[in-house]
C-alpha positions, 0 to 999 in steps of 0.5 A: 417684165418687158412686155405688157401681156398679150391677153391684157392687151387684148382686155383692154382693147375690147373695153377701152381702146381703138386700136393698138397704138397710141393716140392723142388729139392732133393740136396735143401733138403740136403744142407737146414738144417735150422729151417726156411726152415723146417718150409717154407717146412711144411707150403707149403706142410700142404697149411695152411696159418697160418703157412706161417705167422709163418714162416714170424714173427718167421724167420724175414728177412730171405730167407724163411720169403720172400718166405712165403710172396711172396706165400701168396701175390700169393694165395691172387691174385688167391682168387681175394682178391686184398686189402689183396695180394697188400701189400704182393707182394709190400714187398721190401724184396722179392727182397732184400732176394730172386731171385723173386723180378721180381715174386713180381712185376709181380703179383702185376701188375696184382693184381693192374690190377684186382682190377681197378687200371690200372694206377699202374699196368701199372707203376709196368709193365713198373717198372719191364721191366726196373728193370728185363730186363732179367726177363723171365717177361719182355717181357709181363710187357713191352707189358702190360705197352704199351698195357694199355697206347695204351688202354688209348689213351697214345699213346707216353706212349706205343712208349716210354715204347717200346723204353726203353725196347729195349734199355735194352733188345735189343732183343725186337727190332725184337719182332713181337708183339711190332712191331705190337703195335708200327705200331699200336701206330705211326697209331694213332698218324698219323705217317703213313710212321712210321707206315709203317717202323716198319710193314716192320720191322715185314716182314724182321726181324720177318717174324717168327710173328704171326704178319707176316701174317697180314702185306701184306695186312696192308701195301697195306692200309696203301700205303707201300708194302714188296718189299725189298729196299736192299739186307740186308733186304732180307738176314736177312728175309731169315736167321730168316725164316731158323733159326726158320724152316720155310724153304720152305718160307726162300728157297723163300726169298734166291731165291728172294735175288739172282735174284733180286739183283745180286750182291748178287746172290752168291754160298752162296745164292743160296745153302742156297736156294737149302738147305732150300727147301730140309729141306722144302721137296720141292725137285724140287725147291732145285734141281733147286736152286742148280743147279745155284751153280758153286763155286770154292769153294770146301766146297761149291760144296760139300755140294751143290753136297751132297744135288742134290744126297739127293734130288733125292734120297727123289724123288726115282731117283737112277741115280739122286744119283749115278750122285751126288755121281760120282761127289763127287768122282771127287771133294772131293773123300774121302769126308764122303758125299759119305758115306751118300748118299750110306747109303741112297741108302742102307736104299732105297733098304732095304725099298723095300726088295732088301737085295742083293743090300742094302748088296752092299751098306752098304758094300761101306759104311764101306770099304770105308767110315767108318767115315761117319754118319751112317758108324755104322748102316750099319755095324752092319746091314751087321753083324746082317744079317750074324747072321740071316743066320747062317753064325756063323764064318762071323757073329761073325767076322764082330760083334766083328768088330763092336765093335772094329770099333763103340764101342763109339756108344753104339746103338747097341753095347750090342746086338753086344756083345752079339751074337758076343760070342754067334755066336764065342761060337757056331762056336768053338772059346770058348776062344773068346767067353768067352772074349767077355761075360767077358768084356760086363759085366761091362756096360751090366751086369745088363741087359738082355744081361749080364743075358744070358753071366753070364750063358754061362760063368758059362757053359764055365768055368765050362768046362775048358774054358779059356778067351783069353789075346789079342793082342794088337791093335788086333780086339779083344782088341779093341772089349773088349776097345769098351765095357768099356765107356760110353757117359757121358756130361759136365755141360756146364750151362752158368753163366749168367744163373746159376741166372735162377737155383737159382729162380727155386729152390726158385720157387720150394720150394713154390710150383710154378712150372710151373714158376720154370719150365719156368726158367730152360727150358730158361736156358737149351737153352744155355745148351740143354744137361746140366746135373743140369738143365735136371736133375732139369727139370726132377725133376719137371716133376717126381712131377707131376708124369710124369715119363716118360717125366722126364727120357726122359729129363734125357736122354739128359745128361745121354744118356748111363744111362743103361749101367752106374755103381750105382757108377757113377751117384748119387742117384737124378739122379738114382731116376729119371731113376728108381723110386721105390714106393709102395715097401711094398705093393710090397714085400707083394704080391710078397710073397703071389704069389711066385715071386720075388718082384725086377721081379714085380718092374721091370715090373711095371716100363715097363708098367707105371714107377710107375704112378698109373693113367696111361691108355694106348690106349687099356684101360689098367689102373693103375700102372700095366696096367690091363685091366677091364677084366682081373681084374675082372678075377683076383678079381674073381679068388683070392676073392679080393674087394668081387670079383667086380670091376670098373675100378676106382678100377684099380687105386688104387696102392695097389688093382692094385698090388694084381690083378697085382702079382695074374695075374703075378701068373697065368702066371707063373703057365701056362708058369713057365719061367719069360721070357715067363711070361712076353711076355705073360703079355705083347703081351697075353698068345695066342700068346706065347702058339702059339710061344712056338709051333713054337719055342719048341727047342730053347734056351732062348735067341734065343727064346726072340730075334724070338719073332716077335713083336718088342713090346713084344721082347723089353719087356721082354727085358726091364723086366729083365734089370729093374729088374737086375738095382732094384737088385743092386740100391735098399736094400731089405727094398726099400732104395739106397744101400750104393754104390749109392752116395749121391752126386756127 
C-alpha cells in the first residue's frame, strides 16, 4: 500500500494534527543530522506509508524505526483496520527505543477494544496503569481497565484495579471519577456503609468533581449523609474548593468549619472564610466573616483589615474604606496594604471622573507608599495627567521620576521616556532631553518611541546640544539605569518532567501534536514561565498557524520581548514573536507600489501575524484583512483577478498582498505619511481626514498620541515598532541576520 488513505488522513488531522505536513521543534532539527531522522521527517510530511516502512527495515532498531511503527499502528487504528494496527502498537521496541511506550499500549487498548476483544484491552489498560503511573494515559487506562471489569459484573476486578493504581499513583485517591466507580463497585457488591465511605470521600476530598453534585442525594438513598464526623474533613473540603476556585462554596465550608466545631473556629478559619467570599464576590459575607477575627496576630489582622476596606470598596462604601485604612494605620502603619487600598479609592474616583480626588489619592500612594502593588500606576498617572495639561517642567519631573522610581516595571516605562525628553526638550532642559532620547534607545529603539528620539536627537545635535553626565544616584542616573534592563525568566523546568520534553519532541516528529501538546502543558504546570516548554508550546501552536496564541505563550517567559536585542534571544524564539512569510510576494509588490516592504510586513503582523485565513468580527479577511469592498475596489481599480472577486479570493496570500500594497498605495497617495497610512488602513480614511482637520498643526508624535481610539492610536504604533523589529531581524532576502544567534 503506498499510500496512507485519504480518509485517515483526514481523521487524523481533525484529532491530532495541525497541518499535513510534518513538524518537529526547530532545535530537533538542528541537533537531528542522521540518515534516519531525515528519512523519519520526509515519510511523515509525504503521509506515505510506504516510506514510513522504509524507514523501519533501512534503520532497524533505531529511535526513528520505532517511531515510524508506533505512527503506522496509529493510522491503522483510526482506519479501523485493527488486525493490521494490533501487532505494530504491541512492538516492544517502541518502548525500548522511545519515550512512548505508554502511547504504544494505549492505542493498542483501544484497538483490541474496537476490534471486540474487551479482555485484552482491559488487561493492556490495566498493564499501562501499572507500567506508566505517571503517563498522562494513566488515568484513563485504570478507569478503562475498571470501567470494562464493572461492565462485566467484574466487580472485585474494578476495586482491585482501582487500589493498585492509587497505590502507584497516590493522587488518584481523591480522584472524583474513581471514587464514583468505586462507591459504584462496593454498590454492587452489597458493601453499602463501603459504598458510602468513598461518596463521602467525593464530598470532602473532591468537592471539586463533576461527580460532587450528585453525592447528596446519592447518600440520602443509600442511608448516609454529608454531614462532617471531624473538623479534619471539613478543612480539607474547604481548602480543595479555595484551591481549585470555587470560593464562594469554600467560604461556606470555612464557615461551617467554625461554628460547628469550635475548636477549630480560629482566626486562620474565619479569615479564610471571609478571603474566600471576597474572591467569590460575595462581599457581604466576607464582611460578616472577617468581622469574627480578633487575632493577636499582627500578619492575620492585617490581612483580615486589608480585606474589610477591600470589600467595602467592591460595595462603593467610601467610609467603609477609609474606617479599614485607619485601622491599618494603628496596627501596621507602614504596612503597603494602605498603599492598595488608596490606590483602589484613587481607581473609584478616576471611574466616576472625580480627576481632583483620585489625584489626591495616588499622590498618598507614591509618598507614602511607594512599594505597594500599584505604587507604579498611580505614579505615572499623576505624570501622565501633568503632560496632558501642559504643565511641561512638573510633567517632565515627575516622568523622569517614574523612571528612576519604576524602571523594573517596563509598562509604561518607553512612553515615560519618551514624553519625559519630550516635555524636558520643550520646557528648555535640552541637555536632559537629549540624555533621556539617548539612553531609551537601547531597549526602545526599534519601536515608535525610539522612531521620533532618533529625529529630535538628530535635530538637537545638530543644534549644538550636549547630553548631560549625571550625577551619581541623582534622579536622572537612575532614570537613564531605569531604562537599561529588561524582565527576562529562568528555566525552572523540574527534572522529573524534563522526560515530558523528550516525548513531545518524539510526538512532534510523527505529527501527534495534540499529544505532544498535552505533555508540555503538564510540564508547564511545574514550571508556568519556563522559557523551553513555552517556547516548545508555542511552537506547536505556530504550526497550526495560530500565531497569536503561540506569542501570547511566548510572552510568559519573554514578557519584555519588544524591547529585547536581536542578540539576546535566538532566532526560535524570534520566529515566534516575528514571523516572516510570503517575503517575495512581499518585496514584489512593495516595489510595484512604492513602499517599503519591512512597512508592509509590518502591517501585516498587526493586522493577522501572517495568518492567511484569518476573518476578523467586521468580515475583514485574509493575511491583510480586506473587507470584500474594498478588494473589489482595489481589484477593480489595478486590473487584478479580471477585476472580480469573492471573498475566498481574499484568502488567497498572494492575491491578498496585491489588493493589500494597492490599497496601501491608495493611502499613501491621499494622506502621503506612513503615520496617517496607517491610522487610515486601520480606523478608515474618514476618520483621519476629519483628525487631520482637527489636528492640522501638530507634530507627528503629538498627533498619533490625539488619536482618540485606543485601537487605531496603538496601531500605528504597532506598525512601526514591527516594522523597525523586521529591519534589523531580517536581511533583504527575508532570512535572520548574522547577529540573531542560532542557539542560546
Amino acid at each position: 500500500m503506498n499510500q496512507i488513505p485519504r480518509f485517515i488522513a483526514l481523521t487524523l488531522i481533525v484529532s491530532w494534527l495541525s497541518s499535513s505536513v510534518a513538524f518537529q521543534f526547530p532545535a530537533q532539527a538542528q541537533q537531528a543530522t542522521t540518515a534516519a531522522h531525515t528519512a523519519l521527517r520526509s515519510a511523515v510530511a509525504a503521509n506515505n506509508e510506504t516510506a514510513l516502512q522504509r524507514v523501519e527495515t533501512d534503520y532497524a532498531n533505531s529511535e526513528e524505526a520505532a517511531l515510524a511503527k508506533l505512527l503506522r499502528g496509529y493510522l491503522r487504528l483510526q482506519a479501523k483496520d485493527y488486525a493490521n494496527a494490533i501487532p505494530l502498537l504491541s512492538d516492544p521496541a517502541v518502548a525500548s527505543k522511545t519515550e512512548l511506550g505508554d502511547y504504544a499500549l494505549y492505542h493498542r487498548a483501544q484497538a483490541l477494544q474496537d476490534s471486540g476483544n474487551a479482555p485484552q484491552a482491559q488487561a493492556t489498560f490495566r498493564q499501562l496503569a501499572q507500567k506508566y503511573p505517571t503517563s498522562l494515559l494513566a488515568r484513563t487506562a485504570a478507569l478503562q481497565a475498571a470501567g470494562g471489569a464493572f461492565l462485566k459484573a467484574d466487580y472485585a476486578t474494578t476495586l482491585a484495579v482501582l487500589n493498585e493504581t492509587q497505590a502507584l499513583a497516590p493522587t488518584f485517591a481523591n480522584d472524583g471519577t474513581a471514587l464514583k466507580l468505586k462507591a459504584d463497585a462496593f454498590e454492587k457488591l452489597g458493601r453499602t456503609g463501603e459504598a458510602i465511605n468513598a461518596l463521602r470521600q467525593i464530598f470532602f476530598n473532591a468537592p471539586h468533581s463533576v461527580e460532587a453534585g450528585q453525592v447528596t442525594a446519592r447518600l440520602t438513598a443509600l442511608g448516609g449523609s454529608t454531614a462532617p464526623t471531624n473538623a479534619e474533613q471539613l478543612r480539607q473540603r474547604a481548602d480543595k474548593l479555595f484551591a481549585t476556585g470555587l470560593y464562594v462554596l469554600a467560604g461556606q465550608a470555612y464557615e461551617q468549619l467554625a461554628r460547628q466545631f469550635p475548636a477549630a473556629s480560629t482566626d486562620e478559619v474565619w479569615f479564610k472564610a471571609g478571603q474566600s467570599y471576597y474572591k467569590g464576590n460575595s462581599f457581604a459575607a466576607s464582611l460578616a466573616a472577617l468581622a469574627n477575627v480578633r487575632s493577636r496576630n499582627q500578619q492575620t489582622t492585617t490581612e483580615a483589615i486589608y480585606f474589610t476596606g477591600a470589600s467595602h470598596l467592591a460595595l462603593r462604601n467610601e467610609a467603609g474604606v477609609q474606617a479599614a485604612i485607619t485601622q491599618l494605620r494603628t496596627v501596621a502603619p507602614n504596612h503597603a496594604r494602605i498603599g492598595d487600598l488608596l490606590y483602589g479609592l484613587g481607581r473609584s474616583a478616576e471611574k466616576r471622573n472625580l480627576e481632583a480626588q483620585a489625584a489626591g489619592y495616588y499622590e498618598q500612594v507614591g509618598r507614602q507608599f511607594p512599594a505597594s502593588m500599584n505604587a507604579d500606576e498611580a505614579h505615572f498617572w499623576l505624570a501622565w495627567r501633568a503632560h496632558q495639561a501642559k504643565d511641561l517642567v512638573n510633567a517632565a519631573r515627575l516622568l523622569t521620576e517614574h523612571l528612576a522610581l519604576y524602571g523594573n516595571q517596563t509598562e509604561n516605562r518607553g512612553k515615560a521616556a519618551f514624553w519625559a525628553a519630550l516635555n524636558s526638550e520643550r520646557a528648555g532642559k535640552r541637555a536632559e532631553a537629549l540624555t533621556l532620547y539617548r539612553a531609551l534607545l537601547k531597549r526602545y529603539g526599534a519601536g515608535w518611541y525610539g522612531v521620533n528620539a532618533e529625529r529630535r536627537i538628530t535635530i538637537l545635535t545638530g543644534a549644538g546640544v550636549k547630553p548631560l553626565t549625571p550625577a551619581p544616584d541623582s534622579v536622572m542616573a537612575k532614570a537613564v539605569a531605569g531604562l537599561q534592563n529588561i524582565r527576562q525568566e529562568k528555566e525552572s523546568l523540574k527534572a522529573e518532567d524534563e522526560e515530558r520534553l523528550v516525548k513531545a519532541e518524539q510526538l512532534a516528529l510523527i505529527a501527534l501534536q495534540q499529544s505532544a501538546l498535552n505533555e508540555l502543558e503538564a510540564a508547564r504546570e511545574g514550571a508556568p514561565n519556563s522559557p523551553l516548554v513555552n517556547l516548545r508550546i508555542a511552537q506547536i501552536h505556530r504550526s497550526r498557524n495560530e500565531n497569536v496564541n503561540a506569542i501570547n505563550v511566548l510572552k510568559r517567559a519573554y514578557p519584555d520581548y519588544g524591547q529585547t536585542l536581536p542578540e539576546e534571544m535566538t532566532r526560535e524564539e524570534w520566529d515566534i514573536f516575528y514571523p516572516l512569510a510570503y517575503w517575495s510576494a512581499i518585496k514584489e509588490q512593495a516595489k510595484l507600489r512604492r513602499l517599503d516592504p519591512y512597512y508592509v510586513a509590518g502591517l501585516i503582523r498587526q493586522e493577522t501575524v501572517f495568518n492567511a485565513t484569518a476573518r476578523s468580527h467586521a468580515n475583514a479577511y485574509g493575511l491583510m484583512q480586506l473587507l470584500p469592498s474594498t478588494g473589489q475596489s482595489v481589484a477593480k481599480r489595478y486590473s487584478l483577478g479580471g477585476g472580480k472577486l469573492t471573498t475566498a479570493d481574499l484568502f488567497n496570500p498572494l492575491f491578498n498582498i496585491q489588493l493589500g500594497t494597492g490599497y496601501l498605495e491608495q493611502m499613501v497617495g491621499e494622506f502621503g505619511r506612513l503615520e496617517y497610512v496607517a491610522a487610515a488602513y486601520n480606523g478608515g480614511p474618514g476618520r483621519v481626514s476629519r483628525w487631520l482637520r482637527e489636528f492640522p498643526a501638530l507634530e507627528i508624535e503629538d498627533w498619533v498620541e490625539s488619536i482618540p481610539i485606543s485601537e487605531t492610536r496603538l496601531y500605528v504604533q504597532g506598525v512601526y515598532r514591527n516594522m523597525r523589529q523586521y529591519q534589523r531581524l531580517y536581511d533583504e532576502q527575508g532570512r535572520f541576520k548574522s547577529n540573531v544567534p542560532t542557539v542560546r
